[in-house]
N, C-alpha and C positions, 0 to 999 in steps of 0.2 A: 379153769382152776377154781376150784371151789376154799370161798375165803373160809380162814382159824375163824374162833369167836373171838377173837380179841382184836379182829382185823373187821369184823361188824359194823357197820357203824356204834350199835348202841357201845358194845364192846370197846370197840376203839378208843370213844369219846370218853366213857369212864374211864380206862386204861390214861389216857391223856389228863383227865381232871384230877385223879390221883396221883400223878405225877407234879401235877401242880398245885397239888393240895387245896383244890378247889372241892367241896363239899356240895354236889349239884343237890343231895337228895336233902341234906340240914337247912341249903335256901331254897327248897320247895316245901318244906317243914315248916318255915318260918315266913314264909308269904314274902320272898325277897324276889324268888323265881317262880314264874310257870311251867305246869308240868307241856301247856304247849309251846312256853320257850324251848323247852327242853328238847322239845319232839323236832321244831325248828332246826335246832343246832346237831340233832344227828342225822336229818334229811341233809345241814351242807356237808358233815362229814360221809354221810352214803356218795354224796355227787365228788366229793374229793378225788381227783387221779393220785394221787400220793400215799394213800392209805399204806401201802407198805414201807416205802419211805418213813413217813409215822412213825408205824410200829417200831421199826429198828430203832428210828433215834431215843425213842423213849428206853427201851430195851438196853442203847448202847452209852444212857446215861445214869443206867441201875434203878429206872424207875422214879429218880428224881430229877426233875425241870424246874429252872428258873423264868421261863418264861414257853409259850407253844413258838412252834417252828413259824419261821417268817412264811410260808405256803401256804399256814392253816387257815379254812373258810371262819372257823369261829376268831381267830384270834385278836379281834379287838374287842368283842364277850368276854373271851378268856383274861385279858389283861384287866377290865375291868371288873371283875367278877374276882380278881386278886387283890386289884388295890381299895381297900375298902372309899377309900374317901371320892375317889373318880366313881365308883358304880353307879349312884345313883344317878348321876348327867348321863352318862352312856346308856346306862338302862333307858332310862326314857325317849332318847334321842334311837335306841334301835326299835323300838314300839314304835315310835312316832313313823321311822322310816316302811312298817310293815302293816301297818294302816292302810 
């Protein structure tokens, strides 16, 4: 079965960041994110068995999320990458771990 575009990774992971109103490309803009964090974070989304799973709950929550699904590979990025004041420990602490 041949995956949607929104079931992509890159796809997917935008679909998911705008749901969470996370702005990947305003913090690669802004020298907050890398555009190789970036690539990082949709290589776990490609390895995701859940990927459709995903889609639906984002789908069956009209596109807006308070938080990513407890299965998601990014989702302590993503928590961080919401709450402004935790980002930058996390950030560095997931650099540090990919060293």
């Amino acid at each position: 079965m041949k995956k949607s575009e929104a079931q992509k990774p890159a796809g997917l992971m935008a679909k998911l960041a705008k749901a969470l109103k996370v702005d990947l490309l305003l913090l690669q803009l802004t020298g907050k994110m890398s555009p190789g964090a970036v690539r990082r974070m949709q290589h776990h989304c490609g390895a995701c068995s859940n990927s459709e799973l995903c889609g639906r709950l984002i789908d069956h929550e009209g596109g807006k999320m308070d938080e990513p699904p407890e299965f998601c590979p990014n989702r302590k990025l993503f928590l961080a990458l919401m709450n402004d004041e935790q980002r930058r420990e996390i950030w560095r602490l997931y650099h540090l771990r990919k060293q």
